[in-house]
Predicted model as a PDB file, atoms N, CA, C, CB and O in Angstrom, pLDDT in the B-factor column:
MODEL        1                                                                  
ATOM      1  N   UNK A   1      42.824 -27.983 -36.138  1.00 60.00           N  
ATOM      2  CA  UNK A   1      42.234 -26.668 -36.121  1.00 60.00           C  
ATOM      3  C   UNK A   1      41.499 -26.492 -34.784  1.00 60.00           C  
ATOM      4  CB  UNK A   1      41.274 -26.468 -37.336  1.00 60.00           C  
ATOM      5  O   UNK A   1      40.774 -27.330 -34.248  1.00 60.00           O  
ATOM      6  N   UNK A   2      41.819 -25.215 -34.316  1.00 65.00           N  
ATOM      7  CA  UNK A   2      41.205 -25.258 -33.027  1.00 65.00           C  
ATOM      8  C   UNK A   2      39.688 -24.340 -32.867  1.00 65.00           C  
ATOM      9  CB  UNK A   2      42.369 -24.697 -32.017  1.00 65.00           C  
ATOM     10  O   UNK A   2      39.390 -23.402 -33.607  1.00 65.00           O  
ATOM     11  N   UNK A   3      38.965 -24.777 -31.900  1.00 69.00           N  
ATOM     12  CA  UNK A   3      37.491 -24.580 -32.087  1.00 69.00           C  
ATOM     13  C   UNK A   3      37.094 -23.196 -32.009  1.00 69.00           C  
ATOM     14  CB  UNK A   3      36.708 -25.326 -31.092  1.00 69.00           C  
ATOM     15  O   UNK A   3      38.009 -22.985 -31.213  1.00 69.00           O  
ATOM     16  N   UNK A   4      36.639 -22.247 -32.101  1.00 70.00           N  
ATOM     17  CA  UNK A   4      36.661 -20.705 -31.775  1.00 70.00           C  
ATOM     18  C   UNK A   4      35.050 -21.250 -30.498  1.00 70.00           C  
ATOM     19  CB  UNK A   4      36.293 -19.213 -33.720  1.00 70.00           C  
ATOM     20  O   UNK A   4      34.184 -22.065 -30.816  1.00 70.00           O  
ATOM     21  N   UNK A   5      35.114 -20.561 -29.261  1.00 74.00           N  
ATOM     22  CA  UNK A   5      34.155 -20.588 -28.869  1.00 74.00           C  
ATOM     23  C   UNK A   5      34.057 -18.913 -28.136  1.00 74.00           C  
ATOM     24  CB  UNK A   5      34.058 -21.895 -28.106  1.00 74.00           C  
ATOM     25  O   UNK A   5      35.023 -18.196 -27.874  1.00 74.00           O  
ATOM     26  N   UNK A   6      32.528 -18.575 -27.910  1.00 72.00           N  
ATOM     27  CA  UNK A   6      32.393 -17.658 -27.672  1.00 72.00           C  
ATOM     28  C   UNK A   6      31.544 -17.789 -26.441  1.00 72.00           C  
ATOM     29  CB  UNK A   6      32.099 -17.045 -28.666  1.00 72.00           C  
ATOM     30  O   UNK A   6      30.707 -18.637 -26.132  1.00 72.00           O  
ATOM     31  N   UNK A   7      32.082 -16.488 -25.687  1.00 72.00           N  
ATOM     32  CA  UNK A   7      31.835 -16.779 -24.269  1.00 72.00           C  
ATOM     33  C   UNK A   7      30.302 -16.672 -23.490  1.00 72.00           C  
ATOM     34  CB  UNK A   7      32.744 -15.847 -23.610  1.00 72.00           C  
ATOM     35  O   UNK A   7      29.551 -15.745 -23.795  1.00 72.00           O  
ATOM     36  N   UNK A   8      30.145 -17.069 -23.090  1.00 75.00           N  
ATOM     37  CA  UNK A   8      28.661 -17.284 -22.952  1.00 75.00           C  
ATOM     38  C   UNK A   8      28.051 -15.902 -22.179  1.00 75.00           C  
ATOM     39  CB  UNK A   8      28.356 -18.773 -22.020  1.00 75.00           C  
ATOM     40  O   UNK A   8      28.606 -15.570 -21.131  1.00 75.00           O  
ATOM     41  N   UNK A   9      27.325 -15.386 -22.502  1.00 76.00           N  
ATOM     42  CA  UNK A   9      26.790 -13.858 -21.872  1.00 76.00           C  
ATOM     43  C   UNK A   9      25.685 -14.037 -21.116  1.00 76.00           C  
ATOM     44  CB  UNK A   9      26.344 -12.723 -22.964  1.00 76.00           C  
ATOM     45  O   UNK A   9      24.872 -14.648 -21.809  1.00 76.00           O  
ATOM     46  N   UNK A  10      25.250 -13.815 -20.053  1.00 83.00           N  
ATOM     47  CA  UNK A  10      23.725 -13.706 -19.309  1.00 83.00           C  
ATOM     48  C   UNK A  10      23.519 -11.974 -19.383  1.00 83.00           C  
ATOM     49  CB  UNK A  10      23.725 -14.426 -17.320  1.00 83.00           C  
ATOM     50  O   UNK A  10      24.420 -11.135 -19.399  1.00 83.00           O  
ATOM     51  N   UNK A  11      21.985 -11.734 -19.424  1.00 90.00           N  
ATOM     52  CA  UNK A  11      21.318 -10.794 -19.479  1.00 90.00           C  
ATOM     53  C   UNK A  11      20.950 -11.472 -17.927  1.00 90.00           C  
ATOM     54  CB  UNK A  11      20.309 -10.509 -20.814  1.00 90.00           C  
ATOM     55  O   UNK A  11      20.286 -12.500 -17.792  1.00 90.00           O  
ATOM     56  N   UNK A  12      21.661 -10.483 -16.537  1.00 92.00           N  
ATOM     57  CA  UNK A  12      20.705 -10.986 -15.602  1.00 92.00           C  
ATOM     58  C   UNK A  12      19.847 -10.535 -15.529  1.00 92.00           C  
ATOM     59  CB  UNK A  12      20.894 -11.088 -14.607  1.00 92.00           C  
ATOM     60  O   UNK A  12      18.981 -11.281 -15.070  1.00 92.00           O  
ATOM     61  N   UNK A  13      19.458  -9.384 -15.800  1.00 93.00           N  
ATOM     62  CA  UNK A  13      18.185  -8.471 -15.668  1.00 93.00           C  
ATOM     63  C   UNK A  13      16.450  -9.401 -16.383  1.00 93.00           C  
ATOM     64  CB  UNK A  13      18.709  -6.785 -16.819  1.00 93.00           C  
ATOM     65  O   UNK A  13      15.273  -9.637 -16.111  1.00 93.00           O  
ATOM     66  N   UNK A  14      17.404  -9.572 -17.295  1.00 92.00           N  
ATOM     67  CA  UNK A  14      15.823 -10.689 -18.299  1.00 92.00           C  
ATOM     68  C   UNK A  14      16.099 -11.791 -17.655  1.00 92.00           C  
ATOM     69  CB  UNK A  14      15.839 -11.160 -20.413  1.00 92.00           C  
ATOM     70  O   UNK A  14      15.049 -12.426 -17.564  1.00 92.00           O  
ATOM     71  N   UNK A  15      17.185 -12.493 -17.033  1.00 93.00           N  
ATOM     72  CA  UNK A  15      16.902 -13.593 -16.324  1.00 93.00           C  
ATOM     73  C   UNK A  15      16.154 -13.447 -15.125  1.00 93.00           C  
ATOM     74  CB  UNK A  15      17.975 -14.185 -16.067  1.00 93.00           C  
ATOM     75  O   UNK A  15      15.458 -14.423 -14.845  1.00 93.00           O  
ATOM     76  N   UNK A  16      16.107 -12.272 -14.174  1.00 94.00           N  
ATOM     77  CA  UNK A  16      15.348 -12.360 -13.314  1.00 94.00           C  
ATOM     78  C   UNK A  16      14.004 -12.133 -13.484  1.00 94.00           C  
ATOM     79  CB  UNK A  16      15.749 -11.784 -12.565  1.00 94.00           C  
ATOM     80  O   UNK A  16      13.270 -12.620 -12.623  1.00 94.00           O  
ATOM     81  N   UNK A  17      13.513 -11.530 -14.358  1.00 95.00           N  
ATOM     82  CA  UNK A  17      12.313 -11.171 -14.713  1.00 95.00           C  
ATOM     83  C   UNK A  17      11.396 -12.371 -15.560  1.00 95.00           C  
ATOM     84  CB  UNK A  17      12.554  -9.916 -15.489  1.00 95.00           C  
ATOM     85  O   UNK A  17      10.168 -12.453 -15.595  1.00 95.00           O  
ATOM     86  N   UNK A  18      12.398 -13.263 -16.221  1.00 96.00           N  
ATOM     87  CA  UNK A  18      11.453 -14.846 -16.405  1.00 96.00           C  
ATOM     88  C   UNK A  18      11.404 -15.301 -15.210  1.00 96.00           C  
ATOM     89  CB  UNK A  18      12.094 -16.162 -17.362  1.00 96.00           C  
ATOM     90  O   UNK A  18      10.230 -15.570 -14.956  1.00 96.00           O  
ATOM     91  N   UNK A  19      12.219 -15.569 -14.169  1.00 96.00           N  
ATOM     92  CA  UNK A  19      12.196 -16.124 -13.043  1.00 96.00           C  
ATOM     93  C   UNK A  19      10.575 -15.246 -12.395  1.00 96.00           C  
ATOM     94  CB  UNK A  19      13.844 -15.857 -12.218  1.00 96.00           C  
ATOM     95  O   UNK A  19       9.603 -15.999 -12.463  1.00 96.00           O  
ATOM     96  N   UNK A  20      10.363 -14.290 -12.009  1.00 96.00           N  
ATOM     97  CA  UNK A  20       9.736 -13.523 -11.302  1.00 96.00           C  
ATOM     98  C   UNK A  20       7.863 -14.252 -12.300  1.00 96.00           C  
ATOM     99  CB  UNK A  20      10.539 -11.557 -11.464  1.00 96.00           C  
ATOM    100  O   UNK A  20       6.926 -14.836 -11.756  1.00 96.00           O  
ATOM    101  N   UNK A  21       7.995 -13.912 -13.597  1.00 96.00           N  
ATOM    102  CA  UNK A  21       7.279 -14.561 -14.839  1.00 96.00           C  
ATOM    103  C   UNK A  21       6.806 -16.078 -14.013  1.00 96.00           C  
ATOM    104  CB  UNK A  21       8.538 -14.796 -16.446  1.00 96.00           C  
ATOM    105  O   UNK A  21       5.730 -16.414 -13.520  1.00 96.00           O  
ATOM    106  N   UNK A  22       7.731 -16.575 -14.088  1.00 97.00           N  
ATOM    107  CA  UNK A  22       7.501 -18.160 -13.774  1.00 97.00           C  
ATOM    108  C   UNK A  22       7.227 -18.491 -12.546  1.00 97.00           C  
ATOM    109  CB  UNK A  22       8.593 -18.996 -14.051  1.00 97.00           C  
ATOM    110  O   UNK A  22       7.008 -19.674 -12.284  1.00 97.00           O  
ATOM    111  N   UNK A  23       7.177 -17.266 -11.310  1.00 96.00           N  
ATOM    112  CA  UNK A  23       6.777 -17.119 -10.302  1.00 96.00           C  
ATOM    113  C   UNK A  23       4.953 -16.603 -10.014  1.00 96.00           C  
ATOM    114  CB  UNK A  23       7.813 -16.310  -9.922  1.00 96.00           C  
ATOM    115  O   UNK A  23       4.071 -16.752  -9.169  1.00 96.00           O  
ATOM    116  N   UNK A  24       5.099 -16.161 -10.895  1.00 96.00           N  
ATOM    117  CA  UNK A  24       3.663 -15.362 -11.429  1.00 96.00           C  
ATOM    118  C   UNK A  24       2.469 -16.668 -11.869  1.00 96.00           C  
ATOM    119  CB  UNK A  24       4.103 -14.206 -13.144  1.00 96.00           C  
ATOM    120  O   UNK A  24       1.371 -16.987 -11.413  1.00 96.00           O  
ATOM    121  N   UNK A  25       3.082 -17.035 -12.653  1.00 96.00           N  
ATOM    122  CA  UNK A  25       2.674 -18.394 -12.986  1.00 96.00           C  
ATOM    123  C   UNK A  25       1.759 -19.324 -12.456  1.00 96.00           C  
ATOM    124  CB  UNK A  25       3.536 -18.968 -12.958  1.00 96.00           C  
ATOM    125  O   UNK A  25       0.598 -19.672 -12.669  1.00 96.00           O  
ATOM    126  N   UNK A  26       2.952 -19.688 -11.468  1.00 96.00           N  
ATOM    127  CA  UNK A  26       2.992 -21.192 -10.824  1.00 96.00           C  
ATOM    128  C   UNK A  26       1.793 -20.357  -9.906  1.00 96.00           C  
ATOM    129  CB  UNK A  26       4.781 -22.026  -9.922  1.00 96.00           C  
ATOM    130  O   UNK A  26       0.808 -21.056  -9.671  1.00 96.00           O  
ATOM    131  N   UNK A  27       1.747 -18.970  -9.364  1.00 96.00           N  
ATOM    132  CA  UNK A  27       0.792 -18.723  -8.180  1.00 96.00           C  
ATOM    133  C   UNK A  27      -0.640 -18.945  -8.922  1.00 96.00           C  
ATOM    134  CB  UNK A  27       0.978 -17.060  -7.436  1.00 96.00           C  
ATOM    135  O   UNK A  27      -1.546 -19.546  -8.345  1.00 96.00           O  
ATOM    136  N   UNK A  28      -0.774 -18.478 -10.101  1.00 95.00           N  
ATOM    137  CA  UNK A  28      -1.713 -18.421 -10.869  1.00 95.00           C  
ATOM    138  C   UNK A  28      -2.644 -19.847 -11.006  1.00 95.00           C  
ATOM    139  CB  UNK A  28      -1.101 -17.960 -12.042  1.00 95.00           C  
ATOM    140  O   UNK A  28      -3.852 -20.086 -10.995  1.00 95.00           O  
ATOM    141  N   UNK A  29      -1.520 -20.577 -11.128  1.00 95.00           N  
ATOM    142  CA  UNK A  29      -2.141 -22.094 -12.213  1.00 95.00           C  
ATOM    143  C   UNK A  29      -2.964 -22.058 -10.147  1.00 95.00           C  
ATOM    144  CB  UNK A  29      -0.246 -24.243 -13.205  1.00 95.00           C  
ATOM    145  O   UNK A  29      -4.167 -21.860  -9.976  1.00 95.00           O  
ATOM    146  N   UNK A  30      -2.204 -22.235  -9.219  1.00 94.00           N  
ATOM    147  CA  UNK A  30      -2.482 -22.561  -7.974  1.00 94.00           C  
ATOM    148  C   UNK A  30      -3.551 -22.063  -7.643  1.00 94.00           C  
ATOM    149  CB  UNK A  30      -1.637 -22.295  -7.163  1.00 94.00           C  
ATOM    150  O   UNK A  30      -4.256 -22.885  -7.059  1.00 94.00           O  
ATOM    151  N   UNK A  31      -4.300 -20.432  -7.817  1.00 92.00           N  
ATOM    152  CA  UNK A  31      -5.478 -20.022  -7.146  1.00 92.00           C  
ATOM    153  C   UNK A  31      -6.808 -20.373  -8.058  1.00 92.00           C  
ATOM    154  CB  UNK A  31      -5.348 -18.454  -6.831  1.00 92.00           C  
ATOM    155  O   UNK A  31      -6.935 -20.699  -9.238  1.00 92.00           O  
ATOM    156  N   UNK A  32      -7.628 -20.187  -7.112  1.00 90.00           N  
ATOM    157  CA  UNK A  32      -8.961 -20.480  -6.838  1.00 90.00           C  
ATOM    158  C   UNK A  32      -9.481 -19.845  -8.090  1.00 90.00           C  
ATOM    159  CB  UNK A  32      -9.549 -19.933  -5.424  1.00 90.00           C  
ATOM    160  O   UNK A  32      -9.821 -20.414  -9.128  1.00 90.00           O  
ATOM    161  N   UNK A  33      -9.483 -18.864  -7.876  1.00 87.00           N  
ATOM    162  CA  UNK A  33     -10.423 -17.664  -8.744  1.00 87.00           C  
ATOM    163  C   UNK A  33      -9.461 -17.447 -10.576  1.00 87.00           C  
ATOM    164  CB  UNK A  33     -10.307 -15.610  -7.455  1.00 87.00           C  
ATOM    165  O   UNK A  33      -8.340 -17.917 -10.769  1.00 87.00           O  
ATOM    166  N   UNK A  34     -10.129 -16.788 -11.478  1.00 88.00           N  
ATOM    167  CA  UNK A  34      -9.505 -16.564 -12.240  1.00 88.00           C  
ATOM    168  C   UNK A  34      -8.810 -15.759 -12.489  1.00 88.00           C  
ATOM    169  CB  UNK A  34      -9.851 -16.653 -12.740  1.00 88.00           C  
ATOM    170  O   UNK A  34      -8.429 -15.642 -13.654  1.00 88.00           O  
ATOM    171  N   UNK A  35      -8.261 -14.662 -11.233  1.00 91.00           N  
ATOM    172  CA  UNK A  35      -7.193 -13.592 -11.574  1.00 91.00           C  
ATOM    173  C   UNK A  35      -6.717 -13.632 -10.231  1.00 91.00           C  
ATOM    174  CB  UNK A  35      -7.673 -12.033 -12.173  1.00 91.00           C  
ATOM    175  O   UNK A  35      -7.344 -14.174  -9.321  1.00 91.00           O  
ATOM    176  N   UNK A  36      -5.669 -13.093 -10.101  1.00 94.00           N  
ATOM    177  CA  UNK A  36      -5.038 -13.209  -8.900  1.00 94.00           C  
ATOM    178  C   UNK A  36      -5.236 -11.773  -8.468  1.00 94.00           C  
ATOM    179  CB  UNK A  36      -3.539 -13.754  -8.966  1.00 94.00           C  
ATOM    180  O   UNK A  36      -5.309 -10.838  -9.265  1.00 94.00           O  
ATOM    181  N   UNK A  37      -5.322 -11.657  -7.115  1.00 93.00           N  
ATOM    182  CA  UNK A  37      -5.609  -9.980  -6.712  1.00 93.00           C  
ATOM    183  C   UNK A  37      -4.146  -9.077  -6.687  1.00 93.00           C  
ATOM    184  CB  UNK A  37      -6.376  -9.863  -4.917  1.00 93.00           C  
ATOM    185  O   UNK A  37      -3.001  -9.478  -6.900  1.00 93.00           O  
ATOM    186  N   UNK A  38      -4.561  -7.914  -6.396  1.00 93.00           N  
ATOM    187  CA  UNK A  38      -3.164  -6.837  -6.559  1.00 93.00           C  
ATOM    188  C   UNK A  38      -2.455  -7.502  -5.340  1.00 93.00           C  
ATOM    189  CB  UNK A  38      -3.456  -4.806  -6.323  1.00 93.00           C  
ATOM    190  O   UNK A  38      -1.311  -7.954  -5.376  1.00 93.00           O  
ATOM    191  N   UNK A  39      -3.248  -7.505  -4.300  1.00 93.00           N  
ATOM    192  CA  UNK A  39      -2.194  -7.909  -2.961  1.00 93.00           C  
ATOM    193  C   UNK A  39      -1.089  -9.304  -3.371  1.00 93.00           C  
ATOM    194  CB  UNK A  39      -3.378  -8.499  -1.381  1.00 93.00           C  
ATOM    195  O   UNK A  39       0.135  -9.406  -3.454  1.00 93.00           O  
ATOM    196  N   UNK A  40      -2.219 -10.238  -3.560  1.00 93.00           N  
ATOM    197  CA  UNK A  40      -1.015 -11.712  -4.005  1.00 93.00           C  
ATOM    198  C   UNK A  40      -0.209 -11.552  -5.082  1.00 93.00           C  
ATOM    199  CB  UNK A  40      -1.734 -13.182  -4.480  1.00 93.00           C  
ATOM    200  O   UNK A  40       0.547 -12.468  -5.406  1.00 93.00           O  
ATOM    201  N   UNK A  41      -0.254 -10.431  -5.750  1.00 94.00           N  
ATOM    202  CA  UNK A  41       0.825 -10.224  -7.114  1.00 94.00           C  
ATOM    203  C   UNK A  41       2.225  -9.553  -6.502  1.00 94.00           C  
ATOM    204  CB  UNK A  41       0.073  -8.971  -8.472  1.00 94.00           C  
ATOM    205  O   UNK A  41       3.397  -9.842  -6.746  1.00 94.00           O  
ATOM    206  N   UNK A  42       1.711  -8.644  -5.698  1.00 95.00           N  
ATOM    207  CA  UNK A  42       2.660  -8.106  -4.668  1.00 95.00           C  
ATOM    208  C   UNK A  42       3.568  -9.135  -3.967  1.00 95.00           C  
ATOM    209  CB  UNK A  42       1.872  -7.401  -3.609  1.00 95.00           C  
ATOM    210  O   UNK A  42       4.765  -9.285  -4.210  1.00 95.00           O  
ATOM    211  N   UNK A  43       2.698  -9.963  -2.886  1.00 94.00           N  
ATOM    212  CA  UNK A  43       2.895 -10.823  -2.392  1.00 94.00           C  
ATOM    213  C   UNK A  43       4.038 -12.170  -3.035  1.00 94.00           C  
ATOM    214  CB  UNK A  43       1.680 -10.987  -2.183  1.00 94.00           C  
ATOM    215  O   UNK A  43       5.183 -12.549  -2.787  1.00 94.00           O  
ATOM    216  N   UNK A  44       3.306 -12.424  -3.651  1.00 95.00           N  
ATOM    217  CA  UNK A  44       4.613 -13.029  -5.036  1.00 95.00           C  
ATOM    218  C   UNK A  44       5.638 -12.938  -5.040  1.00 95.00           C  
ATOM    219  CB  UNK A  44       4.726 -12.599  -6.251  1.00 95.00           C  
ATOM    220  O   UNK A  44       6.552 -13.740  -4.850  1.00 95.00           O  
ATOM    221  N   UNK A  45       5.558 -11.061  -5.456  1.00 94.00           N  
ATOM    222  CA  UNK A  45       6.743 -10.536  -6.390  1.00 94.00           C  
ATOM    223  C   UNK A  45       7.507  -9.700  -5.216  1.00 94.00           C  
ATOM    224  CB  UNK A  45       6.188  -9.463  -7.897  1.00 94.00           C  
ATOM    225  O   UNK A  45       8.456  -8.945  -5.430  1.00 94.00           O  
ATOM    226  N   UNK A  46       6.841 -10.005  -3.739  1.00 92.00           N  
ATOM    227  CA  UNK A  46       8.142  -9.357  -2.639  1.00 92.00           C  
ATOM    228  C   UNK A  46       7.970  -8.338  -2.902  1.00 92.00           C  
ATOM    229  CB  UNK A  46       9.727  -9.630  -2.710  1.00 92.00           C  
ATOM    230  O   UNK A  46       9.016  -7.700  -3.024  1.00 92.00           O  
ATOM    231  N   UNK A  47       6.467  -7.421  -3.187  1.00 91.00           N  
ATOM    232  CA  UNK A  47       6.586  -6.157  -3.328  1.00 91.00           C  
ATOM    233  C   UNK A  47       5.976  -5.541  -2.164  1.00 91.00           C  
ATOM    234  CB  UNK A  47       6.077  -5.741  -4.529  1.00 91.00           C  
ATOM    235  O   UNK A  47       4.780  -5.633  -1.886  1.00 91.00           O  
ATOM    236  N   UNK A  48       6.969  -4.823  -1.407  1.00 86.00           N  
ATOM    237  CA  UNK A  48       6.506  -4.342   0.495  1.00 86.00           C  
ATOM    238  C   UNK A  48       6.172  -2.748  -0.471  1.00 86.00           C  
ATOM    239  CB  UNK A  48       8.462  -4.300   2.434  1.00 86.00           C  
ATOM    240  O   UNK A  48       6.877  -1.985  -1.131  1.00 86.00           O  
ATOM    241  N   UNK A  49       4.442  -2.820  -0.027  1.00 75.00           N  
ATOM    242  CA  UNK A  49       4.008  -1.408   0.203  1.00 75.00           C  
ATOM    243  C   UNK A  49       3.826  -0.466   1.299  1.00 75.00           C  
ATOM    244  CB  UNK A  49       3.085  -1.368  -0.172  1.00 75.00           C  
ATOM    245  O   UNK A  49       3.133  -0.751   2.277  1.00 75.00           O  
ATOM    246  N   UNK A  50       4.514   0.806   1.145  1.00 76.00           N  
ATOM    247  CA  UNK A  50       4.203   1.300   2.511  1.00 76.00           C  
ATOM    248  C   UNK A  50       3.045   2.178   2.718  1.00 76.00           C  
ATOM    249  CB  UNK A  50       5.293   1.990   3.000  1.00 76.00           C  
ATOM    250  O   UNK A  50       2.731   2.910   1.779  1.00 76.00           O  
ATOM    251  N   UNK A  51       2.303   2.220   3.900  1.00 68.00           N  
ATOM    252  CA  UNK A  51       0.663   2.554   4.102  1.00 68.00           C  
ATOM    253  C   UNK A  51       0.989   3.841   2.945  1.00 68.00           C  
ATOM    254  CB  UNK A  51      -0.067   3.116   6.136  1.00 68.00           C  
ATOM    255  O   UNK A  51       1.999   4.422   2.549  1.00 68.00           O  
ATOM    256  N   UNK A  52      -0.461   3.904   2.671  1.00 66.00           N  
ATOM    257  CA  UNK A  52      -0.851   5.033   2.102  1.00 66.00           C  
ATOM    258  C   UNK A  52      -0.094   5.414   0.483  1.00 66.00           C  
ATOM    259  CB  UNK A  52      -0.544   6.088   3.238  1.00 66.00           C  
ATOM    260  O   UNK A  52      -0.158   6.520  -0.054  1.00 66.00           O  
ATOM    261  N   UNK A  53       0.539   4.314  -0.030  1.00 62.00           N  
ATOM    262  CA  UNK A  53       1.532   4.590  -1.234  1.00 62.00           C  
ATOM    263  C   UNK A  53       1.066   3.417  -2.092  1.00 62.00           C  
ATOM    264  CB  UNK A  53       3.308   4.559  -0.850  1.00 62.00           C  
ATOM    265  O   UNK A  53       1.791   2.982  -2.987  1.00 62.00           O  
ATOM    266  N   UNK A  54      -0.253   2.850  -1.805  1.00 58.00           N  
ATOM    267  CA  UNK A  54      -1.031   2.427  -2.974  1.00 58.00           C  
ATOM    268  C   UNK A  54      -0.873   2.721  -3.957  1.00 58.00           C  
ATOM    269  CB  UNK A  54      -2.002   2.581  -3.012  1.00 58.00           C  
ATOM    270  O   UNK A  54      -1.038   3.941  -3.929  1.00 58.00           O  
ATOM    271  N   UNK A  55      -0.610   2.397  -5.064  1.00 59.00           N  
ATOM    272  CA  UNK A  55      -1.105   3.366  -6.479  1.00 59.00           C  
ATOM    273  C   UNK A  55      -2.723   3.185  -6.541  1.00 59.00           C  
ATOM    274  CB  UNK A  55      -0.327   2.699  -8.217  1.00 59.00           C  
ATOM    275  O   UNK A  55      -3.343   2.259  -6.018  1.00 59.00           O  
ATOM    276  N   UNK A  56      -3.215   4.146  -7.209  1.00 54.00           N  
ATOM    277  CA  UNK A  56      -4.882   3.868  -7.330  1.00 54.00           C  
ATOM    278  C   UNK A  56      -4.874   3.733  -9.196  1.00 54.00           C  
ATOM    279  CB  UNK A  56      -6.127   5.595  -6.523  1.00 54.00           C  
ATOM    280  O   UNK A  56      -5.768   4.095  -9.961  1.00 54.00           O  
ATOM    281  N   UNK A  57      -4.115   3.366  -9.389  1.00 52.00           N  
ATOM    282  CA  UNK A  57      -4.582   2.927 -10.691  1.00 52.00           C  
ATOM    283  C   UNK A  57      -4.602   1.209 -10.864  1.00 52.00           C  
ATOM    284  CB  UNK A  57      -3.578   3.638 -11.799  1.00 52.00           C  
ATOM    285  O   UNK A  57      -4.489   0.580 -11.916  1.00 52.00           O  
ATOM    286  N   UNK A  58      -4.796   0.636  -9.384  1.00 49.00           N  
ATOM    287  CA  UNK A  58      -5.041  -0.425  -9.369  1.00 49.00           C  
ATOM    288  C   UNK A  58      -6.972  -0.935  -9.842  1.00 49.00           C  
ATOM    289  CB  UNK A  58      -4.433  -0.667  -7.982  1.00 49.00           C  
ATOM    290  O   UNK A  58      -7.316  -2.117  -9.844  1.00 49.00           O  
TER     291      UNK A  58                                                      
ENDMDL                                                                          
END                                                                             
């Protein structure tokens, strides 16, 4: 009898976003203070702001 297997699926979208998660992380366990600031979350996550396009609901 032969085996039925089913093909293996990735969600890349949720895979990148644990990755990014586990990036978040590792900066975390690493700093000084107990929260990491908006800039190093950015910084992290490769997020280029351009002048003046802050959000202020930071």
């Amino acid at each position: 009898m032969a085996l039925s297997r089913t093909p293996t699926v990735q969600d890349h979208v949720a895979l990148a976003e644990i990755e990014l998660c586990g990036d978040l992380m590792i900066a975390a366990s690493a700093a000084d203070g107990e929260r990491l600031s908006p800039d190093r979350i950015d910084e992290v996550l490769n997020v280029r702001v351009e002048r003046g396009e802050r959000s202020s609901c930071r």
